[in-house]
Backbone as XML, in Angstrom:
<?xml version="1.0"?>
<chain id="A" units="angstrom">
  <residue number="1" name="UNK">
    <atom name="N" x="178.448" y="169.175" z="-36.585"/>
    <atom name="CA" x="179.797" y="169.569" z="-36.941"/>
    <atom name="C" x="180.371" y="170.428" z="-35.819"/>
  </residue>
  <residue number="2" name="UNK">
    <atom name="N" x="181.825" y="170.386" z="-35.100"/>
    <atom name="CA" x="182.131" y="170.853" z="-34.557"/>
    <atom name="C" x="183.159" y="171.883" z="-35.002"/>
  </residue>
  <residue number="3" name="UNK">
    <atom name="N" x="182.846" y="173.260" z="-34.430"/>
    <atom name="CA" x="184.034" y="174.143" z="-34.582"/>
    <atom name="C" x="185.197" y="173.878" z="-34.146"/>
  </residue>
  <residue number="4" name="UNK">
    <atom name="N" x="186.163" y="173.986" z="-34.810"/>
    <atom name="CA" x="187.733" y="174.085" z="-34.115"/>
    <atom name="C" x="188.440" y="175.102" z="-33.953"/>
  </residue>
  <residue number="5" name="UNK">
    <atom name="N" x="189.259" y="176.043" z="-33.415"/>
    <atom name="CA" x="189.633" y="177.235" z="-34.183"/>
    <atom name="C" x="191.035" y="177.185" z="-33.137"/>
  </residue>
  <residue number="6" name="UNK">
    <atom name="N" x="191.606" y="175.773" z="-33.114"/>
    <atom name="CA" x="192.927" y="175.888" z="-33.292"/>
    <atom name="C" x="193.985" y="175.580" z="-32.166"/>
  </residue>
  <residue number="7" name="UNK">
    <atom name="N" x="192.830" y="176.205" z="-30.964"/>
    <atom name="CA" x="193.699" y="176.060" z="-29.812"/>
    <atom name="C" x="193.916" y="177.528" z="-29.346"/>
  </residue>
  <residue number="8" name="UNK">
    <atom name="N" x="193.381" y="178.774" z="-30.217"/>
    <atom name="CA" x="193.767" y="180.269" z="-29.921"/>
    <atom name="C" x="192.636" y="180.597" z="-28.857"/>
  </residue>
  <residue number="9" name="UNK">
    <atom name="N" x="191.315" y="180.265" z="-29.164"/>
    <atom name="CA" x="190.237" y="180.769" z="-28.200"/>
    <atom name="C" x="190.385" y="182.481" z="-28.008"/>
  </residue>
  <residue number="10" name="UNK">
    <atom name="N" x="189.687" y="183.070" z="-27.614"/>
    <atom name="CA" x="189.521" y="184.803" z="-26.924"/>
    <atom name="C" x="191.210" y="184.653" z="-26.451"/>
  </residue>
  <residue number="11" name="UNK">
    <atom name="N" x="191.870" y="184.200" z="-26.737"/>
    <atom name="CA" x="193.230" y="184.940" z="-25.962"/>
    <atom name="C" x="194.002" y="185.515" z="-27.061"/>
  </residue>
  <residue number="12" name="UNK">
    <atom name="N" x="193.557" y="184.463" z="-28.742"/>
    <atom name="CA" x="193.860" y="184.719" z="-29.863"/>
    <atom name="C" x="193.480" y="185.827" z="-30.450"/>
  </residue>
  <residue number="13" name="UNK">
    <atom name="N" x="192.445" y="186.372" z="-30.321"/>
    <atom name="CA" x="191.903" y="186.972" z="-31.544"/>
    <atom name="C" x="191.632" y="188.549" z="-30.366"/>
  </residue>
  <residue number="14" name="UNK">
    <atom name="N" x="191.778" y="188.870" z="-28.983"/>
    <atom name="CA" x="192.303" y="189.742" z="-27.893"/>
    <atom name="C" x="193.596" y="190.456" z="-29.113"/>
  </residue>
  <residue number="15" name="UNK">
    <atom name="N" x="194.771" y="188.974" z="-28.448"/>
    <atom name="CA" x="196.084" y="189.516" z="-29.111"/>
    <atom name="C" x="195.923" y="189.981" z="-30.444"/>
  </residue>
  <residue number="16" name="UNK">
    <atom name="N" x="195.645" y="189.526" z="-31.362"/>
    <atom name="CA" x="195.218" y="189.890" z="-32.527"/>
    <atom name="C" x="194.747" y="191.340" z="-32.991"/>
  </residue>
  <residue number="17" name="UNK">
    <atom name="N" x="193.710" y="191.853" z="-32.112"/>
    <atom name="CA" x="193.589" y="193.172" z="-32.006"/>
    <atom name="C" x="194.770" y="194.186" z="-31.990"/>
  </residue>
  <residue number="18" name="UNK">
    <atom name="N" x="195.022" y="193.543" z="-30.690"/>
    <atom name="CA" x="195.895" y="194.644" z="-29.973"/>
    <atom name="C" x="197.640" y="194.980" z="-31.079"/>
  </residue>
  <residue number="19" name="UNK">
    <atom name="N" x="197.596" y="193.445" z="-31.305"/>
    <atom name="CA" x="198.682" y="193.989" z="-32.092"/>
    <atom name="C" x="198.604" y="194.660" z="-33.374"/>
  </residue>
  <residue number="20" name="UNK">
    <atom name="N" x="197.119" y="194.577" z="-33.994"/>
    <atom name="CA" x="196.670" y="195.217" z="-35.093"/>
    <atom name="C" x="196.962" y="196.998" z="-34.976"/>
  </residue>
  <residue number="21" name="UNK">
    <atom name="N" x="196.259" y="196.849" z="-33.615"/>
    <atom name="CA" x="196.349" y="198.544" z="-33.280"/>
    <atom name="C" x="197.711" y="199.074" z="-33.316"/>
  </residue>
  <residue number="22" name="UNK">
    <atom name="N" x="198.638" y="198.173" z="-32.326"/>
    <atom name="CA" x="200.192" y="198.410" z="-32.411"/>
    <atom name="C" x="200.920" y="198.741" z="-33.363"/>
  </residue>
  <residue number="23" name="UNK">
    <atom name="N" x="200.537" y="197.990" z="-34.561"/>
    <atom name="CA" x="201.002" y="198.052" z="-36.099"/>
    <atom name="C" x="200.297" y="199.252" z="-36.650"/>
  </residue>
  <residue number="24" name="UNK">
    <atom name="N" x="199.245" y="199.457" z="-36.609"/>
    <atom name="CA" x="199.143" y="201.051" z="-37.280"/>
    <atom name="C" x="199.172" y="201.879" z="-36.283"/>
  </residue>
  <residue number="25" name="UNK">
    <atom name="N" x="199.725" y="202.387" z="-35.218"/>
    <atom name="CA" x="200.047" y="202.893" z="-34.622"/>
    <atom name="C" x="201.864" y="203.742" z="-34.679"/>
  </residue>
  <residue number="26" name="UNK">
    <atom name="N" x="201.923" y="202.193" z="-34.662"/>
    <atom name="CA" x="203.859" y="202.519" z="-35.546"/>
    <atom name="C" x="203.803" y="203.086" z="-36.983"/>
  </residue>
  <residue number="27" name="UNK">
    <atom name="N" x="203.168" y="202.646" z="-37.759"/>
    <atom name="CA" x="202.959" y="202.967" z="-39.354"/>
    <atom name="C" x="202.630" y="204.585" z="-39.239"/>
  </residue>
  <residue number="28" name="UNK">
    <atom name="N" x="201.587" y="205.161" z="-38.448"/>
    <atom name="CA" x="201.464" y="206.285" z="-38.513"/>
    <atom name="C" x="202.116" y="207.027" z="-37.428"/>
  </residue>
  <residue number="29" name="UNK">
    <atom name="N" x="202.526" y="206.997" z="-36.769"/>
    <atom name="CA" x="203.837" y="207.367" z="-36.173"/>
    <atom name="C" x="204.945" y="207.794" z="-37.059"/>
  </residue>
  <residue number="30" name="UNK">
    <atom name="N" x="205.266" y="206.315" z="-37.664"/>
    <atom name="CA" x="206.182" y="206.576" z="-38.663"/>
    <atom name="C" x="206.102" y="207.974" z="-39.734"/>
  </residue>
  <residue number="31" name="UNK">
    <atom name="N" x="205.255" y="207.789" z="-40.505"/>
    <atom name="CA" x="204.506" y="208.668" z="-41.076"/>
    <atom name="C" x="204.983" y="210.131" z="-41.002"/>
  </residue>
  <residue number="32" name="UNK">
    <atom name="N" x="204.478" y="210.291" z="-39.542"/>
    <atom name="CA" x="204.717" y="211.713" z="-38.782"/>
    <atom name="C" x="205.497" y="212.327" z="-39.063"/>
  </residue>
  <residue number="33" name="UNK">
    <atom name="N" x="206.727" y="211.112" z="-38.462"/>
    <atom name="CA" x="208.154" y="211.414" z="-37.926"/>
    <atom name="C" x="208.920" y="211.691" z="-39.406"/>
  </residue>
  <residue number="34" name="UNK">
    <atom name="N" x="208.744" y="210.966" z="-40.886"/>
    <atom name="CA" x="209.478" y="211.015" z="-41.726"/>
    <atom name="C" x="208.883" y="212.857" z="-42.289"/>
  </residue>
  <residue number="35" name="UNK">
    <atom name="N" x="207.549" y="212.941" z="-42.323"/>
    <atom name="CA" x="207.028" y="214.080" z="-42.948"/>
    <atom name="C" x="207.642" y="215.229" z="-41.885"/>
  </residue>
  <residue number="36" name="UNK">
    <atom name="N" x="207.050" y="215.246" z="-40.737"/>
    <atom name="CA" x="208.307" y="216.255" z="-40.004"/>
    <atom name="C" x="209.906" y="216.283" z="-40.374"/>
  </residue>
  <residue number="37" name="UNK">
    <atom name="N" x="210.324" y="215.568" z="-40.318"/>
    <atom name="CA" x="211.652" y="215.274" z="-40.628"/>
    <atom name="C" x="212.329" y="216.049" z="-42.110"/>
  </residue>
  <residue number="38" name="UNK">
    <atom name="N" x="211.447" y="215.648" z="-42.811"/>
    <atom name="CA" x="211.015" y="216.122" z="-44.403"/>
    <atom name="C" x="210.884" y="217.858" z="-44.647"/>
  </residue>
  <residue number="39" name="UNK">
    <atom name="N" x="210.095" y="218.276" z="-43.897"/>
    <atom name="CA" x="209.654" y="219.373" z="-43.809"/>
    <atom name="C" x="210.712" y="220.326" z="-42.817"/>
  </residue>
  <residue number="40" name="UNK">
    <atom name="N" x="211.197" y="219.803" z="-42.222"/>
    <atom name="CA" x="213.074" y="220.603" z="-41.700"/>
    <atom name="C" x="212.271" y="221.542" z="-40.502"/>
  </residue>
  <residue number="41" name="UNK">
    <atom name="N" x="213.734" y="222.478" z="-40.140"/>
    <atom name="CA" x="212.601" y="222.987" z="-38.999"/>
    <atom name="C" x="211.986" y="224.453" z="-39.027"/>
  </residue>
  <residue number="42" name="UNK">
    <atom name="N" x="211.007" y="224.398" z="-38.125"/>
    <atom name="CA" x="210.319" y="225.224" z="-38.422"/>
    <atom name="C" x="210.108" y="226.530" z="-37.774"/>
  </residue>
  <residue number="43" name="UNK">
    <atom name="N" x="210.980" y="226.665" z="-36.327"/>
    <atom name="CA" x="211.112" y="227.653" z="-35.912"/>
    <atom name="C" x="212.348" y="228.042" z="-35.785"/>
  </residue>
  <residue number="44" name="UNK">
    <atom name="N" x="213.106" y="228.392" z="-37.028"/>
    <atom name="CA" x="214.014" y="229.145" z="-37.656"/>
    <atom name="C" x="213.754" y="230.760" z="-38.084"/>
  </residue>
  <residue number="45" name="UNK">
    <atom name="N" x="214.187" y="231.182" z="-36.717"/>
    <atom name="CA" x="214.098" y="232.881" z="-37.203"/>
    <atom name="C" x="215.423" y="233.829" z="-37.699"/>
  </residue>
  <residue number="46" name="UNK">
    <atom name="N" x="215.015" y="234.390" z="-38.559"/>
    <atom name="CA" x="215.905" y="235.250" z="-39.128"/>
    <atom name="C" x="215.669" y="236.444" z="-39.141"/>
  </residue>
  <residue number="47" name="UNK">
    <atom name="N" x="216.387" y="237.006" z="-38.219"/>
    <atom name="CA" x="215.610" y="238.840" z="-37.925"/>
    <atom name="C" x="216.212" y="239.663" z="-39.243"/>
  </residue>
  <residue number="48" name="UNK">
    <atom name="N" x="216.768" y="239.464" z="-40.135"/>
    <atom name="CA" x="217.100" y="240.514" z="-40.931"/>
    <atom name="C" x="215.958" y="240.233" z="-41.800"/>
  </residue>
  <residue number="49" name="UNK">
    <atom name="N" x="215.978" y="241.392" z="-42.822"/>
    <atom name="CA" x="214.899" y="242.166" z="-43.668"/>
    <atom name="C" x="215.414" y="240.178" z="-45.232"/>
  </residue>
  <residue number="50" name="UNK">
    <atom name="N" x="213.868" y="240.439" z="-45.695"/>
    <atom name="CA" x="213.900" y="239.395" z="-46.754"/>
    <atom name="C" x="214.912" y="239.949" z="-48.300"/>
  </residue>
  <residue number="51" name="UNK">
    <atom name="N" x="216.020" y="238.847" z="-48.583"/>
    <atom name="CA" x="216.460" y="239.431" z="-49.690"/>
    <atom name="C" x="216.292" y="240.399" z="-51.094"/>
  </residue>
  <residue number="52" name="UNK">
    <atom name="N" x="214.478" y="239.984" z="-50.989"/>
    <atom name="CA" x="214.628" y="240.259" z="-52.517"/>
    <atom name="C" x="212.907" y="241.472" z="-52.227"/>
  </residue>
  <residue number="53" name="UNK">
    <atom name="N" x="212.674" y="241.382" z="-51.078"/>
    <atom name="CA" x="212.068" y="242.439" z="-51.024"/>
    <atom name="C" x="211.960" y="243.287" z="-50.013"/>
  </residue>
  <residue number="54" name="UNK">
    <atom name="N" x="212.791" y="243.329" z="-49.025"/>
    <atom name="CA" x="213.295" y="243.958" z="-48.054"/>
    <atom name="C" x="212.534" y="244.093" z="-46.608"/>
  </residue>
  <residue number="55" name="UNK">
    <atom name="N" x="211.071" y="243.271" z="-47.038"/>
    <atom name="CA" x="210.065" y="243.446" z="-45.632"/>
    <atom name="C" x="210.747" y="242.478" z="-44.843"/>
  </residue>
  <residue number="56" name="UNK">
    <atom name="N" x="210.222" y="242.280" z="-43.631"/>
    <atom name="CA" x="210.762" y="241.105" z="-42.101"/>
    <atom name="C" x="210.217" y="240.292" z="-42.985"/>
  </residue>
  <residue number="57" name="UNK">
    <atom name="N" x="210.811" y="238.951" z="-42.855"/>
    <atom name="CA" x="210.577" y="236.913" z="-42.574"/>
    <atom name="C" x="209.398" y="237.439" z="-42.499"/>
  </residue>
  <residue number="58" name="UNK">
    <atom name="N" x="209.047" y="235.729" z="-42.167"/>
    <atom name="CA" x="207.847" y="235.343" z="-41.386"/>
    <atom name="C" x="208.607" y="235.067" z="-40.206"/>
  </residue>
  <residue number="59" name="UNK">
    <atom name="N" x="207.828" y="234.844" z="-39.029"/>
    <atom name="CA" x="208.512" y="234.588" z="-37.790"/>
    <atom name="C" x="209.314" y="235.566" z="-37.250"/>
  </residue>
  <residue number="60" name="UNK">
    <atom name="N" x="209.656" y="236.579" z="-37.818"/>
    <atom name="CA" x="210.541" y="238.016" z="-36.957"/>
    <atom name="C" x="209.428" y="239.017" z="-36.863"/>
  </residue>
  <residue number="61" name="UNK">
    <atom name="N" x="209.384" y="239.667" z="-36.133"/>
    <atom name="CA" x="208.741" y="241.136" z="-35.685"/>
    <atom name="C" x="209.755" y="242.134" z="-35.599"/>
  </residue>
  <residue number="62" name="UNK">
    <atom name="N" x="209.144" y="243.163" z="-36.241"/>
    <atom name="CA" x="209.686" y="244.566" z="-36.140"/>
    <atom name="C" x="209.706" y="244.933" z="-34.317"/>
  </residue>
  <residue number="63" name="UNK">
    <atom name="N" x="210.423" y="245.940" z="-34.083"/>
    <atom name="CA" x="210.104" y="246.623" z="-32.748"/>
    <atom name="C" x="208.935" y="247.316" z="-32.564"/>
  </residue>
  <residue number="64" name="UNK">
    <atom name="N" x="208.886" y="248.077" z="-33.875"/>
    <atom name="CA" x="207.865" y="249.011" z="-33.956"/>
    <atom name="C" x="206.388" y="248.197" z="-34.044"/>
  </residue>
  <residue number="65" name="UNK">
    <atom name="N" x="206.614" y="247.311" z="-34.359"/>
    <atom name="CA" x="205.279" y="246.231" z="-34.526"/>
    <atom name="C" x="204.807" y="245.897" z="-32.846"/>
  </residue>
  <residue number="66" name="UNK">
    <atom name="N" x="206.104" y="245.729" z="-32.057"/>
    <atom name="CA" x="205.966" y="244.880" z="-30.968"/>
    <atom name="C" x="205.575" y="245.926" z="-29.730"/>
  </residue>
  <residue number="67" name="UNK">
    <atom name="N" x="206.109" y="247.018" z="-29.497"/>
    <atom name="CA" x="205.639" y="248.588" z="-29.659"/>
    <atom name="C" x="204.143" y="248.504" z="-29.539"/>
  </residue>
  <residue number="68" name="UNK">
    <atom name="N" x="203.730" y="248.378" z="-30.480"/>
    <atom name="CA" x="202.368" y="248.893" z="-31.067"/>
    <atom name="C" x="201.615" y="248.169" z="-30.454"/>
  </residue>
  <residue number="69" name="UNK">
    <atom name="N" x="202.127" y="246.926" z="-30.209"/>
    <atom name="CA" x="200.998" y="246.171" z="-29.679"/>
    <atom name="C" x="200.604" y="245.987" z="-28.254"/>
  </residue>
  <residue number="70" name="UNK">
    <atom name="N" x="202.334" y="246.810" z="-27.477"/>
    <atom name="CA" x="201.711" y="246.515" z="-26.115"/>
    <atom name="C" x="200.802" y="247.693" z="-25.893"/>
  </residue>
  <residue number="71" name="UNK">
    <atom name="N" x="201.041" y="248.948" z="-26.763"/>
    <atom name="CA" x="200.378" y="250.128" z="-26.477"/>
    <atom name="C" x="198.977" y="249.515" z="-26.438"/>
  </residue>
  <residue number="72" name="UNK">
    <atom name="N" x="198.789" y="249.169" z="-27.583"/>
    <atom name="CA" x="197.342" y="248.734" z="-27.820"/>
    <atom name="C" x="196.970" y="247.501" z="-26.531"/>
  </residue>
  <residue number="73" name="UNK">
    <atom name="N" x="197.229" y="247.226" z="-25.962"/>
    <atom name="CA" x="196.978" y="246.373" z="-24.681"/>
    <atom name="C" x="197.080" y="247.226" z="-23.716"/>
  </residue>
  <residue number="74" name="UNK">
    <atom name="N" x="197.686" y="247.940" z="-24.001"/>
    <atom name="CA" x="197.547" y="249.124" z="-22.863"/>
    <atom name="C" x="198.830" y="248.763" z="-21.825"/>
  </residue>
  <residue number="75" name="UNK">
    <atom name="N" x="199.365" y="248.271" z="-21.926"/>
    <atom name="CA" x="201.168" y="248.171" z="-21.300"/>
    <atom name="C" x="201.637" y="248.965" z="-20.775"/>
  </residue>
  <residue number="76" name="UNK">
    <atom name="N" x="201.626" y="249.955" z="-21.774"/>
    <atom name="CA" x="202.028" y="251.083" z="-21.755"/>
    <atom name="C" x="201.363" y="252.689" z="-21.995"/>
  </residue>
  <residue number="77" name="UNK">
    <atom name="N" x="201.917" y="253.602" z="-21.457"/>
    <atom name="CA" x="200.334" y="254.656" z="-22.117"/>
    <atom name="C" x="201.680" y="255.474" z="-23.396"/>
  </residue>
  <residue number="78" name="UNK">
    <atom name="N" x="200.612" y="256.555" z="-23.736"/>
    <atom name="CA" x="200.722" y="257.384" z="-24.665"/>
    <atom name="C" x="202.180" y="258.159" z="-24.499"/>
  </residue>
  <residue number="79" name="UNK">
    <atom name="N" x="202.223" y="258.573" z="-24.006"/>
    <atom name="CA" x="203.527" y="259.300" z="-23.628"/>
    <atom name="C" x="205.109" y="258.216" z="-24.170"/>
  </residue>
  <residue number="80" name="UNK">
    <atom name="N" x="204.976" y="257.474" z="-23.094"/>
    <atom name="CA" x="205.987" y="256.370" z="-23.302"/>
    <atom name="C" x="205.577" y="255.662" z="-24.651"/>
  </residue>
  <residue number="81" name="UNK">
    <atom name="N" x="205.070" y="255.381" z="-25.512"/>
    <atom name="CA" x="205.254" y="254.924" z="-26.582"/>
    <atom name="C" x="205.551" y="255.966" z="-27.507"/>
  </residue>
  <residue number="82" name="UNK">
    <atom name="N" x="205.714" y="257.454" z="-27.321"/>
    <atom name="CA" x="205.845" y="257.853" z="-28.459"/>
    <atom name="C" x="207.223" y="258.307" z="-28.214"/>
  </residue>
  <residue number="83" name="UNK">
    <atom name="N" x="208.048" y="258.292" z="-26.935"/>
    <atom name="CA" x="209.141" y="258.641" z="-26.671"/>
    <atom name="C" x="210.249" y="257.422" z="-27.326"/>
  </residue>
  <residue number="84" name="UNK">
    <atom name="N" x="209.565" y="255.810" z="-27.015"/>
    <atom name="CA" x="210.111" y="254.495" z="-27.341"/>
    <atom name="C" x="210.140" y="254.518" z="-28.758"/>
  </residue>
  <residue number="85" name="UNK">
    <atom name="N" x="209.375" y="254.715" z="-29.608"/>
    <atom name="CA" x="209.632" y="255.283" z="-30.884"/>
    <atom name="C" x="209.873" y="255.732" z="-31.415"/>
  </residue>
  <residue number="86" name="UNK">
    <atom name="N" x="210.319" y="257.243" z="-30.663"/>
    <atom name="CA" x="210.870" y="257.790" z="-31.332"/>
    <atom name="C" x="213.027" y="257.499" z="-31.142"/>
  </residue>
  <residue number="87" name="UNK">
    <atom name="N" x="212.616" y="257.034" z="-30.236"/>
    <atom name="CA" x="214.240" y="256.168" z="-29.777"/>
    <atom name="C" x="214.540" y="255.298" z="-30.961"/>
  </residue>
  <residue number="88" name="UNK">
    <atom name="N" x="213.430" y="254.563" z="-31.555"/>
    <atom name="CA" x="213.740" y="253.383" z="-32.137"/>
    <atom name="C" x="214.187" y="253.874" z="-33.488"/>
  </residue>
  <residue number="89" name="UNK">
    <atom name="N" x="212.776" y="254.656" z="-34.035"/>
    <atom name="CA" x="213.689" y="255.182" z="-35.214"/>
    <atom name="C" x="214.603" y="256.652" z="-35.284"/>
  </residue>
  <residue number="90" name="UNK">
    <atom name="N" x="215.051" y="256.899" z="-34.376"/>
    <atom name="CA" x="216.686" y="257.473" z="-33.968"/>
    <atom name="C" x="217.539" y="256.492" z="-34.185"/>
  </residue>
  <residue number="91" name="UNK">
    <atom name="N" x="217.662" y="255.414" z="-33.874"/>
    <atom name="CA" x="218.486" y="254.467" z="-33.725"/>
    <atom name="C" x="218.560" y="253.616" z="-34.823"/>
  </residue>
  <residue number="92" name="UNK">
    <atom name="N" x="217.454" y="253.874" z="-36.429"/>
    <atom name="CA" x="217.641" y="253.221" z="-37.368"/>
    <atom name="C" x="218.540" y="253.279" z="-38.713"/>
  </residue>
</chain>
C-alpha cells in the first residue's frame, strides 16, 4: 500500500507549524492587549491626600518621605535634612 499525503510533503506540515504558532501568538497577544486595555492606566498619579482618609494615593510620595530617604542613602548629611524639614513643614 502506498502512502499519499496529497502533494503537501515537509513543505506542508513546516507551514502548518508555523502558522499554528502565528495563530496563538495573535490570540495571546490579543489577550494582553484587551486585558491591559481593560484594566485602564496605570500610572496615574494624583498628589493630593485620599478622599475619605486623608493619607497620599498609591503612586504619590510625601516630601518628607522622599527627604528621608535620601538622608538614609546618605545624599545628604544631618544638618541639611533637618533644616529641609524643617522648611517643609513651615511651608505646610
Amino acid at each position: 500500500m502506498m502512502w499519499y499525503d496529497g502533494g503537501w510533503g515537509w513543505g506542508g506540515w513546516f507551514a502548518m507549524a508555523v502558522f499554528m504558532v502565528l495563530f496563538w501568538a495573535l490570540i495571546i497577544a490579543g489577550v494582553i492587549a484587551l486585558v491591559r486595555y481593560l484594566a485602564g492606566p496605570r500610572h496615574h498619579q494624583d498628589s493630593g491626600p485620599h478622599p475619605l482618609n486623608g493619607e497620599p494615593r498609591w503612586g504619590s510620595r510625601r516630601a518628607e518621605d522622599v527627604l528621608a530617604e535620601r538622608f538614609a542613602r546618605g545624599e545628604i548629611d544631618d544638618d541639611e535634612y533637618v533644616r529641609r524639614l524643617a522648611l517643609l513643614r513651615e511651608h505646610r
